[in-house]
N, C-alpha and C positions, 0 to 999 in steps of 0.2 A: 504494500500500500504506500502512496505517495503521499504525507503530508506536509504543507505548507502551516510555519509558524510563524507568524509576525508580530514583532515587538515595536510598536510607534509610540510610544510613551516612555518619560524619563527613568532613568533605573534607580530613583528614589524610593520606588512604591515595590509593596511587594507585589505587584502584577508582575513585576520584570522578572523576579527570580523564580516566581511560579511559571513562569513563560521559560525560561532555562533549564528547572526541573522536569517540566512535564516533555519538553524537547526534546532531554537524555533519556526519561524513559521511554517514549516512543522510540527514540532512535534502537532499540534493541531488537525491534522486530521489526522497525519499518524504515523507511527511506526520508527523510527530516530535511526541509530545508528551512532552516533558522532565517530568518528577513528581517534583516533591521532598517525600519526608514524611519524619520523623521528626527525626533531627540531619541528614537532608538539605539541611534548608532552611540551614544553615549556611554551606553553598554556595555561596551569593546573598548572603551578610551582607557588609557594609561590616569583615571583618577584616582582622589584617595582617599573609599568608600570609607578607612577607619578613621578618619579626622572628621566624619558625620556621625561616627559611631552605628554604623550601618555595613552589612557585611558586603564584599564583593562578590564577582562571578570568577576569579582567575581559577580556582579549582576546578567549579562546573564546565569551565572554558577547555583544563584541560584533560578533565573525562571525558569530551563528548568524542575524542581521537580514538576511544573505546567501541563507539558506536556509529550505528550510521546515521550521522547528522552536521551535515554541510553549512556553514555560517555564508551570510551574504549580506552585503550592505551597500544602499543606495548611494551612487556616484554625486547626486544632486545635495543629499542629506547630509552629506562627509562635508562636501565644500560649504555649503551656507553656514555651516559650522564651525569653521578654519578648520577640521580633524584631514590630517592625510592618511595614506595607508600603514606608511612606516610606523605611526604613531600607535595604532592599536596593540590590543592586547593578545591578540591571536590572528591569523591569516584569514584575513575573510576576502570572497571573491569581489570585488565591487562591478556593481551593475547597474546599467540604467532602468529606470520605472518602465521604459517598456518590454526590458527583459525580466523586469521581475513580475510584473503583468502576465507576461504568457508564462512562469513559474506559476503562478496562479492559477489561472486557467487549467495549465495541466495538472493540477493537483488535484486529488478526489477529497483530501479532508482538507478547511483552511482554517485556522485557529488564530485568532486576532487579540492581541493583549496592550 
């Protein structure tokens, strides 16, 4: 089964790491593509969740090499944000909204957080 995850909301909330958890466990039995747009991509940034006293994703980040679940993050979403590639936290593919549109599309489940 193919499903699309996407996270468009800041990773202050716990939506974002419930959006992370629930990513890894799918990815065990299924094909995951993780979508960051928006302050998504935030997610992935080099910040530093313990000076908010709030936990990060780098561990989740790097369990999901465990499973199958591929990171992606919007080309438009990174730059309005000054974030580059180099800067994140893990290798994510960058994409444009209309390739991650037709990720969508071809996805049979979409999960939006």
């Amino acid at each position: 089964m193919k499903i699309a995850v996407i996270i468009k909301g800041d990773p202050f909330s716990w939506k974002c790491h419930e959006a992370f958890r629930v990513a890894m466990a799918l990815g065990i039995n299924c094909d995951v593509n993780l979508i960051l747009i928006k302050d998504g991509v935030y997610a992935i940034n080099r910040w530093h969740p313990e000076e908010l006293n709030i936990e990060g994703f780098d561990r989740l980040i790097e369990n999901m090499e465990y499973v199958r679940v591929k990171i992606f993050a919007e080309d438009v979403s990174l730059e309005e944000r000054g974030l580059r590639p180099e800067e994140l936290l893990c290798h994510a593919e960058i994409k444009s909204m209309e390739e991650i549109g037709e990720m969508i599309r071809t996805s049979e489940v979409v999960l939006v957080w």
